[in-house]
C-alpha positions as CSV (number, residue, x, y, z in Angstrom):
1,X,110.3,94.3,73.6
2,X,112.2,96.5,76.1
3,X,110.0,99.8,76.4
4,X,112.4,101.6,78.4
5,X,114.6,101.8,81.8
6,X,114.7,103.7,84.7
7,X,117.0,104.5,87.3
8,X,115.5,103.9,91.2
9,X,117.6,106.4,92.7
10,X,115.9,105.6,96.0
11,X,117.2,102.2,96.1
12,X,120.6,103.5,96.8
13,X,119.1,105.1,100.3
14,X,117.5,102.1,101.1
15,X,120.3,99.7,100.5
16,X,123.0,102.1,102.7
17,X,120.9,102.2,105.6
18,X,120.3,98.0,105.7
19,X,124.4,98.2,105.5
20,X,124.4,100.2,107.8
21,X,122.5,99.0,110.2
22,X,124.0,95.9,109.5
23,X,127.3,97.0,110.6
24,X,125.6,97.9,113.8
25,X,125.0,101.5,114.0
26,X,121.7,102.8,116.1
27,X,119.3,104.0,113.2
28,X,120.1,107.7,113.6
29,X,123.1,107.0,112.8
30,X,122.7,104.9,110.1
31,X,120.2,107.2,109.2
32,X,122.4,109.9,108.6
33,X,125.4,107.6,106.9
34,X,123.1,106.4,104.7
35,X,121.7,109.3,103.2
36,X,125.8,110.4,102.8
37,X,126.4,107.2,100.6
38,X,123.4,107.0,99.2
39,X,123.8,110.8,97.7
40,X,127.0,110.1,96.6
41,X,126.0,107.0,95.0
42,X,123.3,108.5,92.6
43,X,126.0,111.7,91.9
44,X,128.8,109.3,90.8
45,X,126.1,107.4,88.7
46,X,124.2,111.0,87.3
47,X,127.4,112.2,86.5
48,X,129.9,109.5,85.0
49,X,126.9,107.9,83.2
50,X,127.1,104.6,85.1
51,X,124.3,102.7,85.9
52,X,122.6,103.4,89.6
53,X,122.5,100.6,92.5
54,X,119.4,99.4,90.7
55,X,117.4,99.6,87.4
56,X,113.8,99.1,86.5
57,X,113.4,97.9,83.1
58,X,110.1,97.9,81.3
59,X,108.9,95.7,78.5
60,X,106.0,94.7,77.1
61,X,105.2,91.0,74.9
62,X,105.1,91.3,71.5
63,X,102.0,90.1,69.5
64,X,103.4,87.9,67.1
């Protein structure tokens, strides 16, 4: 039975700056990028209603 869901709205952060470095840039600077995407990642999400980068869902078994 599905308790609830949350939104990680760190994950966004995180995920931006492994692209980021990915793509090469020195860690300030991905630092920095990162935290742009990552913000505007979680205000398109907050704000349109669509889902974040990632969701957490919680359940629990049911007794039968």
């Amino acid at each position: 039975e599905l308790m609830e869901s949350r939104r990680m709205l760190f994950d966004a952060f995180y995920i931006a700056i492994l692209s980021e470095r990915y793509r090469g840039h020195s860690l300030p600077v991905a630092l920095v990028l990162a935290l742009l995407k990552g913000a505007w990642s979680n205000l398109v999400a907050l704000t349109t209603g669509r889902p974040t980068s990632s969701t957490l869902y919680i359940a629990r078994k049911v007794r039968v």
